[in-house]
C-alpha positions as a Markdown table, in Angstrom:
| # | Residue | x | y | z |
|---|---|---|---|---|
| 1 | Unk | 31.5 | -12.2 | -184.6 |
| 2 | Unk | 30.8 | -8.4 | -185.7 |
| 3 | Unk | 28.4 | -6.3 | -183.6 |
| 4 | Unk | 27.1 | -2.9 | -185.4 |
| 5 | Unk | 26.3 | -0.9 | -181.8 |
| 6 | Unk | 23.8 | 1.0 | -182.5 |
| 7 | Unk | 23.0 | 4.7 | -180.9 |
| 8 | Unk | 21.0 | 4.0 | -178.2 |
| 9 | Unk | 23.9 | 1.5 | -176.9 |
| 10 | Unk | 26.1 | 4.4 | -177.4 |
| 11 | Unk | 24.7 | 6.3 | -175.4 |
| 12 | Unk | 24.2 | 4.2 | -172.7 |
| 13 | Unk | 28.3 | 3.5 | -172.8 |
| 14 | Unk | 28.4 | 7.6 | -173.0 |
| 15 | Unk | 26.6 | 8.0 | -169.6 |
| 16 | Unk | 28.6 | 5.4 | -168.0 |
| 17 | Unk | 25.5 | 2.6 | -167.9 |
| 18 | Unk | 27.4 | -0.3 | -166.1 |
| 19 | Unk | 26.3 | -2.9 | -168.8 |
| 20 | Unk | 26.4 | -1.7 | -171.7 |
| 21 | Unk | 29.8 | 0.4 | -170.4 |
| 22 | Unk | 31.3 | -2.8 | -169.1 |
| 23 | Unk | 30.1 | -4.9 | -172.0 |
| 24 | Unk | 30.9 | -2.6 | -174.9 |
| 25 | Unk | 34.1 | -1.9 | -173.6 |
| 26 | Unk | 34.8 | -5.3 | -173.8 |
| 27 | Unk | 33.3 | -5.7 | -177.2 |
| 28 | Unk | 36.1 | -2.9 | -178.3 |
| 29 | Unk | 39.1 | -4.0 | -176.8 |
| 30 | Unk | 38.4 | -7.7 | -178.5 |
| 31 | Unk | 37.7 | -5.6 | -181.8 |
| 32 | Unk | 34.1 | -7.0 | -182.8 |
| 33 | Unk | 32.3 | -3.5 | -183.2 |
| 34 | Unk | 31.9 | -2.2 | -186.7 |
| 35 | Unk | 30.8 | 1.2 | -187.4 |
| 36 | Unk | 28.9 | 3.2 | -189.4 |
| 37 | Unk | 28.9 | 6.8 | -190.3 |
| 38 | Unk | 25.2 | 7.7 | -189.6 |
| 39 | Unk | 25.1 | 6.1 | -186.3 |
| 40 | Unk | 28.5 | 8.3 | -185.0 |
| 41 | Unk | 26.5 | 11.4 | -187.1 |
| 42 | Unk | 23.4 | 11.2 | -184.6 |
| 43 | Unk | 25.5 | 10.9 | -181.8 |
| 44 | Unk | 27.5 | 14.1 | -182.7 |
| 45 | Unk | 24.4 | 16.0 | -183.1 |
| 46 | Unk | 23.9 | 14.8 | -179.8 |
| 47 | Unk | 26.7 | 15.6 | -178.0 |
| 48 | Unk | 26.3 | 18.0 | -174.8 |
| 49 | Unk | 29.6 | 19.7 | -175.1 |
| 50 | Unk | 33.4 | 19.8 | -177.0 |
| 51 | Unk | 35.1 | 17.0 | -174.7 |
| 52 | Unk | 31.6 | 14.5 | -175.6 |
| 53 | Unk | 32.3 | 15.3 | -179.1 |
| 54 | Unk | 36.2 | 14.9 | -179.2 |
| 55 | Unk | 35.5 | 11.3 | -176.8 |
| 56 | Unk | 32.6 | 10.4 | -179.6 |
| 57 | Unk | 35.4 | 11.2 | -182.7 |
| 58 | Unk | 37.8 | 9.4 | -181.0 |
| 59 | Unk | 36.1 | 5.9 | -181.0 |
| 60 | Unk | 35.5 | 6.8 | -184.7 |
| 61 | Unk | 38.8 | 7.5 | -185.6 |
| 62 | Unk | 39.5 | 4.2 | -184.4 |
| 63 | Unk | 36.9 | 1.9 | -185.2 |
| 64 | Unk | 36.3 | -0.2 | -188.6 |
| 65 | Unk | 33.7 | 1.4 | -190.5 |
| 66 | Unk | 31.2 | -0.2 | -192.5 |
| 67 | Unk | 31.4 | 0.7 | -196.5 |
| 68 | Unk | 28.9 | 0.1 | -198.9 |
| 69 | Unk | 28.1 | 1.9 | -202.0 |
| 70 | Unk | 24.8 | 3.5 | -202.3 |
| 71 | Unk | 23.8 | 2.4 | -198.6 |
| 72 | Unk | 20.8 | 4.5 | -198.5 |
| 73 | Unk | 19.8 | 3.5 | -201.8 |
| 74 | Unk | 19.8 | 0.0 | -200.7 |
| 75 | Unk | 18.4 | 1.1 | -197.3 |
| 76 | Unk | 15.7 | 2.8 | -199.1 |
| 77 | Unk | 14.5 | 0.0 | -201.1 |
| 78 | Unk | 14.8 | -2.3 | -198.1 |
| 79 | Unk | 12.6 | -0.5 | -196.4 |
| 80 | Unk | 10.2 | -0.1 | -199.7 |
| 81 | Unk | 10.3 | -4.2 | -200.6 |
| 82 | Unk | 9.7 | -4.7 | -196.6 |
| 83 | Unk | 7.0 | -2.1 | -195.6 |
| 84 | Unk | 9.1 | -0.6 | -193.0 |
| 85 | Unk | 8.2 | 3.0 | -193.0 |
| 86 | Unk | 4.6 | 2.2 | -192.3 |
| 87 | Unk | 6.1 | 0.1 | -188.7 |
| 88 | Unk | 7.7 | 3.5 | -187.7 |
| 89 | Unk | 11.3 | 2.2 | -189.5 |
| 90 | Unk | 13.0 | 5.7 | -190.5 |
| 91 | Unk | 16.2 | 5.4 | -193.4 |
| 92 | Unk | 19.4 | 5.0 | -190.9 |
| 93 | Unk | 17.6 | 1.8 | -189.3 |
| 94 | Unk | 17.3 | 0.6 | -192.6 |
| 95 | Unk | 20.8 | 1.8 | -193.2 |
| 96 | Unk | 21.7 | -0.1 | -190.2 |
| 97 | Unk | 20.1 | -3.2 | -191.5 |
| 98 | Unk | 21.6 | -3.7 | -194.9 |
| 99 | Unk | 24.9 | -3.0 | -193.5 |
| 100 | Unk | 23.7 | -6.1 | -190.6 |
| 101 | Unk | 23.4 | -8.3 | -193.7 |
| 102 | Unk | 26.1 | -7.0 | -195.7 |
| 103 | Unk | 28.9 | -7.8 | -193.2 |
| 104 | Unk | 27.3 | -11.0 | -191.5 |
| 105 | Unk | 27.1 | -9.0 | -188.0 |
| 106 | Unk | 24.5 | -8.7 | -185.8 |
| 107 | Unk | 22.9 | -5.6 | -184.1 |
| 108 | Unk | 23.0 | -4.5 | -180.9 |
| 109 | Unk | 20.0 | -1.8 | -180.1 |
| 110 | Unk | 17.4 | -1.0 | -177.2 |
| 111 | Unk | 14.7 | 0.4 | -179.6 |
| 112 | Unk | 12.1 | -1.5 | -179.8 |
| 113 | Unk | 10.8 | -1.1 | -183.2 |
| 114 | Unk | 14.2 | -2.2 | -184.5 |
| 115 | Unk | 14.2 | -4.9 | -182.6 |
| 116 | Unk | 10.8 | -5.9 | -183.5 |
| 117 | Unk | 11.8 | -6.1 | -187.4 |
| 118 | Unk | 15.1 | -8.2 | -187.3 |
| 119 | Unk | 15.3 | -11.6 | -186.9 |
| 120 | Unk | 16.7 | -13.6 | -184.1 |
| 121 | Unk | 19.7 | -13.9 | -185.6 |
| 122 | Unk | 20.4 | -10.8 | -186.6 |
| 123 | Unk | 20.0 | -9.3 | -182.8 |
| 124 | Unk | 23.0 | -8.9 | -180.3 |
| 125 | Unk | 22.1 | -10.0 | -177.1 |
| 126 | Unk | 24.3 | -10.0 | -174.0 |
């Protein structure tokens, strides 16, 4: 099974949370985390110093990433066909989604409006 982690598990594994550091670690070393580029882009704008961003480029250097042309565009019309922007949905979750469907994978998130939008089996839970 795929899991696409998205930021907020991130980073939780960044600070060191023991779950999601245990568990995500574990998820890495068995190889059944796909990424995707706007996920590792928020978490760079993020990141507190140098050594955060060269740890955060790392695990993108050496993760699968998820490649679909015209993702927003999809992303965008997902979110049109599905009312999403009016349920406080912005673009990358949408991104997030259609690459979730795209690659048969499931999401793993702690925001609660994503997880309010996605079906049961669609969601990642530990």
């Amino acid at each position: 099974m795929k899991i696409i982690v998205d930021t907020s598990i991130w980073i939780e594994f960044l600070k060191g949370n023991s779950l999601c550091f245990t568990h995500l670690q574990e998820l890495l070393e068995n190889q059944n985390v796909l990424t995707i580029d706007c996920i590792f882009a928020e978490l760079l704008q993020g990141a507190k110093d140098k050594r955060e961003r060269d740890i955060i480029l790392a695990y993108w250097n050496n993760l699968p990433k998820v490649e679909i042309p015209d993702l927003y565009v999809h992303a965008g019309i997902y979110s049109y066909e599905n009312k999403l922007i009016s349920k406080g949905i912005g673009l990358i979750d949408c991104a997030i989604i259609i690459s979730c469907h795209h690659n048969k994978a499931k999401i793993w998130t702690l925001d609660k409006k994503l997880l309010n939008v996605l079906q049961k089996d669609e969601i990642y839970v530990l």
